[in-house]
MARSE-732497 format. One record per residue (C-alpha): residue in three letters; chain; y, x, z. Coordinates in steps of 0.5 Angstrom, whole numbers. Layout:
# residues N
ATOM  drenfi  guza      y      x      z
ATOM     ALA     A      Y      X      Z
...
This chain:
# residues 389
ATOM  drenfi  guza      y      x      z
ATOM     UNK     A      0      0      0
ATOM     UNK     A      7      2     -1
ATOM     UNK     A     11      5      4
ATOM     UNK     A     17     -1      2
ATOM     UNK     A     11     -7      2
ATOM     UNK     A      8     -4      8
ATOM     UNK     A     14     -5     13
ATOM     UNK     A     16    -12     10
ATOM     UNK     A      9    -14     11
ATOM     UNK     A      9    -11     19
ATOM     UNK     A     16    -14     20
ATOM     UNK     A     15    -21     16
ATOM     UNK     A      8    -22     21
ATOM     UNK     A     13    -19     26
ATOM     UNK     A     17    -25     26
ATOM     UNK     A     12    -30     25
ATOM     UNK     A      8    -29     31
ATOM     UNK     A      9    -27     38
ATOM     UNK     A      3    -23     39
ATOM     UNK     A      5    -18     33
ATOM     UNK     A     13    -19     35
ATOM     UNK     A     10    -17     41
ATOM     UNK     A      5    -11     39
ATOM     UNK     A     10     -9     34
ATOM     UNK     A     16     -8     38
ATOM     UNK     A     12     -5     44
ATOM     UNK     A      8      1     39
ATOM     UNK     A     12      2     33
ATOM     UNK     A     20      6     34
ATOM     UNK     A     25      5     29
ATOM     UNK     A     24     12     25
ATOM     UNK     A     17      9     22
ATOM     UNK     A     21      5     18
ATOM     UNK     A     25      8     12
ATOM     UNK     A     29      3      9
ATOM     UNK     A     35      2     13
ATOM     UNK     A     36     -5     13
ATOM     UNK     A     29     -6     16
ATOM     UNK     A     30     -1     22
ATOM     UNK     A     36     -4     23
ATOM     UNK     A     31    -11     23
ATOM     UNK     A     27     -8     27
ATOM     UNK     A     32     -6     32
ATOM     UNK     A     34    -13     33
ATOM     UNK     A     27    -15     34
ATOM     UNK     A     26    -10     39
ATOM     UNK     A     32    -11     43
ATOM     UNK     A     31    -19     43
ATOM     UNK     A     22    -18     46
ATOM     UNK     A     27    -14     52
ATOM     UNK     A     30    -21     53
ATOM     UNK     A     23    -25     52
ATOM     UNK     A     26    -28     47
ATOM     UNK     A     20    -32     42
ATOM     UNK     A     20    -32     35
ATOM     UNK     A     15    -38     34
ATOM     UNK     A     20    -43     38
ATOM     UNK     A     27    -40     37
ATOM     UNK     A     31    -40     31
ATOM     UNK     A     30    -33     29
ATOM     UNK     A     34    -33     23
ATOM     UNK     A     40    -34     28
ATOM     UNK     A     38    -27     31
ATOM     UNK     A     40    -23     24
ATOM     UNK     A     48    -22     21
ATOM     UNK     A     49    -24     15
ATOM     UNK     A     48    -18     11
ATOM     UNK     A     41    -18     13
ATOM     UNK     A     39    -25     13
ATOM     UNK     A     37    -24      5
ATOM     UNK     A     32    -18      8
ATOM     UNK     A     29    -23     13
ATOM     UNK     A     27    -29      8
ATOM     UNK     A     24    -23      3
ATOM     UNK     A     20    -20      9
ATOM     UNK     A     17    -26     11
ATOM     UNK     A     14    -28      4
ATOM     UNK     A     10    -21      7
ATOM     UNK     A      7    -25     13
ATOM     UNK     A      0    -25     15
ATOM     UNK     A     -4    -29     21
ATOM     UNK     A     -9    -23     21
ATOM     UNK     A     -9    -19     28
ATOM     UNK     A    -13    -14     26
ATOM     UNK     A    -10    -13     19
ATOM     UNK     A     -3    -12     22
ATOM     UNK     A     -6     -7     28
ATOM     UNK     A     -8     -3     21
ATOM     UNK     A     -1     -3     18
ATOM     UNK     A      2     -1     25
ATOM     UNK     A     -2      5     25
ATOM     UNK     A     -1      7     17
ATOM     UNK     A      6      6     19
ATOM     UNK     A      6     11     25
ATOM     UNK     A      2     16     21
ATOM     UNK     A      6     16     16
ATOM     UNK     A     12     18     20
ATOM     UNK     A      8     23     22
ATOM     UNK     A      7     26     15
ATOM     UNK     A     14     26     14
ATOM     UNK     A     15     29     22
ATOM     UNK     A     12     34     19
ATOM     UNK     A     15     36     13
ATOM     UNK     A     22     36     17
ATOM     UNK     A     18     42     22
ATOM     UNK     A     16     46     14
ATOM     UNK     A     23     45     11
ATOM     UNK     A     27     47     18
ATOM     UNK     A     22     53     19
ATOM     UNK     A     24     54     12
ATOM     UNK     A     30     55     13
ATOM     UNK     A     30     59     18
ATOM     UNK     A     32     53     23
ATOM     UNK     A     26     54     28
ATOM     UNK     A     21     59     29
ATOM     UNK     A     15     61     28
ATOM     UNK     A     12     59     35
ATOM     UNK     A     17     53     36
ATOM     UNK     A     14     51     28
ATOM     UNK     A      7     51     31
ATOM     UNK     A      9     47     38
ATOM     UNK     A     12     42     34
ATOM     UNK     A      6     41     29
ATOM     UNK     A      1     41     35
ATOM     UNK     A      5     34     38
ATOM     UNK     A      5     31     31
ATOM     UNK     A     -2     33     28
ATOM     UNK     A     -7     27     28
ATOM     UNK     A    -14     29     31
ATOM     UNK     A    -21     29     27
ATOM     UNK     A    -26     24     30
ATOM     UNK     A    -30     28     35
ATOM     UNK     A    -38     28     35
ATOM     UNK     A    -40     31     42
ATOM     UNK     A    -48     33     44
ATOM     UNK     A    -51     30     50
ATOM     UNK     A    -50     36     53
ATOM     UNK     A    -43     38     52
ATOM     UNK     A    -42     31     54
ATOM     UNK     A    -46     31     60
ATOM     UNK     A    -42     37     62
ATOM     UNK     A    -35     34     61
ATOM     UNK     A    -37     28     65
ATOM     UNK     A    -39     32     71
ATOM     UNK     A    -32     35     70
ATOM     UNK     A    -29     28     71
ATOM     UNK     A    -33     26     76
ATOM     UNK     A    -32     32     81
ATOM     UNK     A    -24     31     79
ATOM     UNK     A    -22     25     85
ATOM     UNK     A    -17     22     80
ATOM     UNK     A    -22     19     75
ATOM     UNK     A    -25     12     74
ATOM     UNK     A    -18     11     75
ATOM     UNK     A    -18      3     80
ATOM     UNK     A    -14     -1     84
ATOM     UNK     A    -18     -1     91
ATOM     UNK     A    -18     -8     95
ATOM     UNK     A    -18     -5    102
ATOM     UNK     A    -22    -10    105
ATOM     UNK     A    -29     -6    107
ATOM     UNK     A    -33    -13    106
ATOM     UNK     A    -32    -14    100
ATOM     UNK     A    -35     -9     95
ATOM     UNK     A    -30     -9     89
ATOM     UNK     A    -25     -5     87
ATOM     UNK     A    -20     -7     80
ATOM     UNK     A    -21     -2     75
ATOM     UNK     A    -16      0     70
ATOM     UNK     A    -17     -4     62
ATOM     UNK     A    -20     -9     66
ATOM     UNK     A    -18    -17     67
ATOM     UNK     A    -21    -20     74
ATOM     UNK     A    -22    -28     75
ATOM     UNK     A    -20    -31     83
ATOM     UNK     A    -23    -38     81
ATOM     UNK     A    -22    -44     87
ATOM     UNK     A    -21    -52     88
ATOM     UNK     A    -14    -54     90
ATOM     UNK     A    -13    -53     97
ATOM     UNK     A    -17    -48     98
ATOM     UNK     A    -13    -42     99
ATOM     UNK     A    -13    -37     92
ATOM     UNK     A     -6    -36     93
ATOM     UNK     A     -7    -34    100
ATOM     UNK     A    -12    -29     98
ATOM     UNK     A     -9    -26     93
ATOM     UNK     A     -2    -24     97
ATOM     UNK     A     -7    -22    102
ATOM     UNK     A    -10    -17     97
ATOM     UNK     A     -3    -15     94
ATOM     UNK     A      0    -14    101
ATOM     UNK     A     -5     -8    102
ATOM     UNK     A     -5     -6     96
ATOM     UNK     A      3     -5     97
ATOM     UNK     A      2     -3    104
ATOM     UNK     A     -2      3    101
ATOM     UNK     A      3      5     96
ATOM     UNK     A      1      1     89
ATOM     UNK     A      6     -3     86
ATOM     UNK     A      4    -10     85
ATOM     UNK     A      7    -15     79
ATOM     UNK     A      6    -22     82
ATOM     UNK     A      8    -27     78
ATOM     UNK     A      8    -34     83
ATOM     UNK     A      7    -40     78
ATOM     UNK     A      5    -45     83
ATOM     UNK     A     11    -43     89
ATOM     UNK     A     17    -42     84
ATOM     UNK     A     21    -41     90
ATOM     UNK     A     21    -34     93
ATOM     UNK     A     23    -37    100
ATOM     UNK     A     17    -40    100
ATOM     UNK     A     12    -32     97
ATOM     UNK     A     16    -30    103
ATOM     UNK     A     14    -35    109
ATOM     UNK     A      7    -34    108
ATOM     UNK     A      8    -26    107
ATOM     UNK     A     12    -26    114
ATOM     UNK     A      6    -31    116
ATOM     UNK     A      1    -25    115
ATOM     UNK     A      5    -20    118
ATOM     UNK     A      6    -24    125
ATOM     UNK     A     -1    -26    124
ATOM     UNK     A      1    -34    125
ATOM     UNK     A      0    -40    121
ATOM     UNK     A      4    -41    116
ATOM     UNK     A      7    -48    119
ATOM     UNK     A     10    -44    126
ATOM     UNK     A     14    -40    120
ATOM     UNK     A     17    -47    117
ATOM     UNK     A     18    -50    123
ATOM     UNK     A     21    -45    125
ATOM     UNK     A     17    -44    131
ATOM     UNK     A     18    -36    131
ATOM     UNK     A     24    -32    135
ATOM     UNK     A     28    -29    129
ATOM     UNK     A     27    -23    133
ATOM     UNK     A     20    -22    130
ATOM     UNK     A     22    -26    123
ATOM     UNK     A     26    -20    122
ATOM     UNK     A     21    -15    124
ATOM     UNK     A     17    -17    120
ATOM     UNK     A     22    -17    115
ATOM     UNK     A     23    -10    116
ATOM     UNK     A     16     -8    114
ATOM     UNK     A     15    -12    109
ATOM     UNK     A     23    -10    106
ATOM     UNK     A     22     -4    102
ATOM     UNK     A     14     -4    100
ATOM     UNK     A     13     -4     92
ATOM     UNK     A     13    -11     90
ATOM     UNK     A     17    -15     84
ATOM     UNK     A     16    -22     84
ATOM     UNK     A     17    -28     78
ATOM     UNK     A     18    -34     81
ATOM     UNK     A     17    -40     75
ATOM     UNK     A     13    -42     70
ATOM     UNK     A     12    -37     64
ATOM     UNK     A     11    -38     57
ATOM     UNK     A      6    -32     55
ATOM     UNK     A     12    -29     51
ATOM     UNK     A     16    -28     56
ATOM     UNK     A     10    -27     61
ATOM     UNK     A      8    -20     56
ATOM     UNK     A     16    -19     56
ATOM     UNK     A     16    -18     63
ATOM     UNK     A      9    -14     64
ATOM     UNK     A     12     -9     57
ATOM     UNK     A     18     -8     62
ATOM     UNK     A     15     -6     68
ATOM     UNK     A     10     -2     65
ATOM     UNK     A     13      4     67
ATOM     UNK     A     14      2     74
ATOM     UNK     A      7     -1     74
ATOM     UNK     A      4      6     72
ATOM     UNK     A      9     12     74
ATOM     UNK     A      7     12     82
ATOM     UNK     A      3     17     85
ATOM     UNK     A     -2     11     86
ATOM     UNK     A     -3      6     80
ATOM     UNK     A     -1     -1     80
ATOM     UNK     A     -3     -8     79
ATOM     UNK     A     -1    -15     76
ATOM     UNK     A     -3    -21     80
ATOM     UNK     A     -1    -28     76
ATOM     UNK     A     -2    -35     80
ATOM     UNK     A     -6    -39     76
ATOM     UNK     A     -7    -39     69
ATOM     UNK     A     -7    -46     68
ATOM     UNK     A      1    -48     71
ATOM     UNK     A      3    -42     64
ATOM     UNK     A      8    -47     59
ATOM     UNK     A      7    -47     52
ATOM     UNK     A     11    -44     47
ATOM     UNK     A      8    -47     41
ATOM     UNK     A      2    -53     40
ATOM     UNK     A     -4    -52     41
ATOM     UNK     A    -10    -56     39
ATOM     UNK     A    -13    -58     45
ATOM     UNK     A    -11    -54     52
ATOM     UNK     A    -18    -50     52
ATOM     UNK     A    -15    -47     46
ATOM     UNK     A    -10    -45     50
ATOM     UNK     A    -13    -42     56
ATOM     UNK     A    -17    -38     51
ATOM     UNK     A    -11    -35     48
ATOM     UNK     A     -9    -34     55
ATOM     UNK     A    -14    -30     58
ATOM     UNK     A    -15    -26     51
ATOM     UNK     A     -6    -24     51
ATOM     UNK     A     -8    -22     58
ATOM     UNK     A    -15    -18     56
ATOM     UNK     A    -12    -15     50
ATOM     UNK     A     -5    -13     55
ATOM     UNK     A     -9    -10     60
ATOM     UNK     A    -13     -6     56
ATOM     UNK     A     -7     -4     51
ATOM     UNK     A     -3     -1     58
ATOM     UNK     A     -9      0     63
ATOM     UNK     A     -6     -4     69
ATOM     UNK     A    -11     -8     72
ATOM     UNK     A     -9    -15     72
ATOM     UNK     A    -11    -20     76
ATOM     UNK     A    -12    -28     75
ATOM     UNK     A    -12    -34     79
ATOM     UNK     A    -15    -41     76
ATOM     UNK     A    -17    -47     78
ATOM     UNK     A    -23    -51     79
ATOM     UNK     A    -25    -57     74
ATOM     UNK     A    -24    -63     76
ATOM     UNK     A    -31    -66     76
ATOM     UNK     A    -33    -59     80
ATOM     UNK     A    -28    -62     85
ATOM     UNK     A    -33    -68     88
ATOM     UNK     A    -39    -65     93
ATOM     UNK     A    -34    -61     96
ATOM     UNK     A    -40    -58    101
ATOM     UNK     A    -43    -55     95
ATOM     UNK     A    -39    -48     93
ATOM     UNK     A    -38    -48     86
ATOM     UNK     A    -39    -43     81
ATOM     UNK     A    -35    -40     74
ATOM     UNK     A    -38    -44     69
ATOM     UNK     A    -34    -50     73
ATOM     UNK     A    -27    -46     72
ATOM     UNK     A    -22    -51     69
ATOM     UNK     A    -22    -50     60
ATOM     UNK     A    -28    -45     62
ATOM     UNK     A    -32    -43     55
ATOM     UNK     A    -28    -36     53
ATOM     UNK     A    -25    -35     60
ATOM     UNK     A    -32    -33     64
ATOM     UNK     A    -34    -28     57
ATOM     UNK     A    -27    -24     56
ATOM     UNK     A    -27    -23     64
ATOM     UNK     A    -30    -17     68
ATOM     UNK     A    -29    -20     74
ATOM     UNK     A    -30    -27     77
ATOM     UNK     A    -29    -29     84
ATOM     UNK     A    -30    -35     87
ATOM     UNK     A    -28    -38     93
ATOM     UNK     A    -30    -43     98
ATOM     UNK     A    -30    -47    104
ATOM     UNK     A    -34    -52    107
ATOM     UNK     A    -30    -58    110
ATOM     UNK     A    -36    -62    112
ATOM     UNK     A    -37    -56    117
ATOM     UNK     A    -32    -56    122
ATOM     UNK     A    -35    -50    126
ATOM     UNK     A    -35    -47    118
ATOM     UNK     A    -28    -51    114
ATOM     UNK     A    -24    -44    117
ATOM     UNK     A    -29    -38    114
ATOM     UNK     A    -27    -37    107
ATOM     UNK     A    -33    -35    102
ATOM     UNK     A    -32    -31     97
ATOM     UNK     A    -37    -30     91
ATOM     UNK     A    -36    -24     86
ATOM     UNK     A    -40    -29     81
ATOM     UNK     A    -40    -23     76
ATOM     UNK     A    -38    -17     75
ATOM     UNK     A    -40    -13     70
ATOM     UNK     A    -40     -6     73
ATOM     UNK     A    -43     -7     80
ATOM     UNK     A    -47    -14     79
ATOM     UNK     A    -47    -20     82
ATOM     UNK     A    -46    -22     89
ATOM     UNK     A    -49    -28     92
């Protein structure tokens, strides 16, 4: 494909698709592109995914002057649906901008604007590596290597002793419970230890979409109180501030509201570098799956979920954060309550329990009153270690 074809097809799928807008503008700069109108367009694009901006829902054509408008229709006539096709034309795109990278690093040496040895650094950080063939002792070798090395098979500990699980990196983890039972307890609970160890933790709080409210039920933890002897003011603002003082400068961000997926993979590009340049490593919490808002039309909410959990797959591989994902229960699983349910009944399950590594299950038994207290937890699946019943 030509360099010209190449750059209106990625930015015609660029600004028909939010997944490809967002992929593009995340892997792909401005100096992959040589026309000068379809930089500045890329440019644009890429300040507007900042903002979290949807090119399915807003009027793109608005985002554009007037000079550029004519470019835009032009790129858009280029646009292709297919993920994988347009991942493809990215990394040409890269590559050639390598290629000429290193064109522009002989013809300064050339010219006598570099030396030799600068030339020769240069080309090492632009070269593109031949695929690797390894033998199984040469690979053995290398994995006894990393595993001596503590900072290897990077993970996000739970600090909870009971329970046998740590969130690895590149892998998505499912926390799946009926309404009432306390997933959302449980997954501050989780993230406040992980905080209190030094990780930072992205929580993304659908379902309290008022701060306040995150903020009592972490104040509740620390004080090791009820919920309820917070809101009813029943503890002295002595201890309040206390609390508030240990909780103050741990590394936790929060998102309060609902979120489309556009703006959910805005916010995660943007703390990407937070997320990941701390000595220990950090993790995304998002609270809960079903509450995100549609920013386009889907067939049936199924649909949805699916696209869901697979933006958070794909995201958690791409940046090599682990995220975690709170869901609900199906309806139909919520009668019986004395049987504790299991992932198949996770509401618009299907391609929600393939995709995920982990699934967790929480329950309790209401009908029990020396058990309704104890919350159960199942680790349903998970793929590295097995299933915990």
């Amino acid at each position: 494909m030509k360099q010209l074809e190449l750059e209106y097809s990625v930015i015609g799928s660029m600004l028909m698709f939010d997944k490809m807008f967002y992929y593009g503008t995340a892997f792909l700069t401005s100096n992959c592109f040589v026309s000068p109108d379809l930089k500045k367009a890329f440019e644009i694009l890429q300040y507007k995914a900042g903002e979290g901006t949807s090119v399915e829902k807003d009027i793109v054509e608005s985002w554009f002057p007037e000079e550029l408008k004519n470019t835009i229709l032009l790129a858009v006539e280029y646009a292709w649906g297919n993920f994988e096709k347009f991942k493809s034309w990215c990394s040409e795109l890269l590559k050639r901008a390598n290629e000429r990278k290193t064109l522009e690093i002989a013809q300064k040496l050339a010219d006598g604007e570099i030396s030799k040895e600068k030339a020769l650094e240069l080309l090492a950080q632009n070269s593109s590596k031949e695929l690797p063939v390894y033998s199984s002792k040469t690979a053995l070798a290398a994995f006894l290597e990393l595993y001596e090395n503590e900072d290897s098979f990077p993970s996000v500990p739970t600090y909870v002793e009971e329970l046998d699980l740590n969130f690895s990196f590149e892998y998505l983890t499912i926390i799946a419970a009926r309404p009432s039972i306390g997933k959302t307890v449980f997954a501050l609970s989780l993230m406040k230890r992980q905080a209190e160890n030094g990780h930072p933790v992205l929580f993304f709080s659908q379902e309290l979409p008022v701060k306040e409210e995150v903020m009592a039920r972490l104040i509740a933890m620390e004080l090791d109180v009820p919920l309820h002897h917070v809101k009813q003011k029943w503890v002295g603002m002595e201890k309040i501030i206390e609390a508030s003082g240990a909780l103050e400068n741990l590394p936790m961000e929060f998102v309060c509201g609902k979120v489309t997926v556009p703006q959910f993979m805005a916010t995660v590009y943007a703390y990407k570098e937070w997320l990941t340049s701390q000595k220990e490593k950090g993790i995304i919490y998002v609270d809960y799956l079903q509450l995100f808002a549609e920013h386009r039309k889907f067939d049936t909410k199924k649909a949805f979920y699916d696209y869901v959990v697979e933006t958070c797959v794909e995201l958690t591989k791409e940046l090599k954060i682990p995220i975690v994902l709170l869901a609900q229960i199906n309806r139909e699983a919520r009668t019986g309550k004395k049987v504790r349910p299991t992932m198949d009944q996770i509401k618009g399950s299907g391609d929600i329990e393939q995709q995920a590594t982990n699934i967790i299950v929480l329950h309790r038994d209401f009908e029990n009153k020396l058990t309704e207290k104890t919350l159960q937890i199942f680790i349903d699946k998970c793929r590295l270690k097995g299933v915990h019943r």
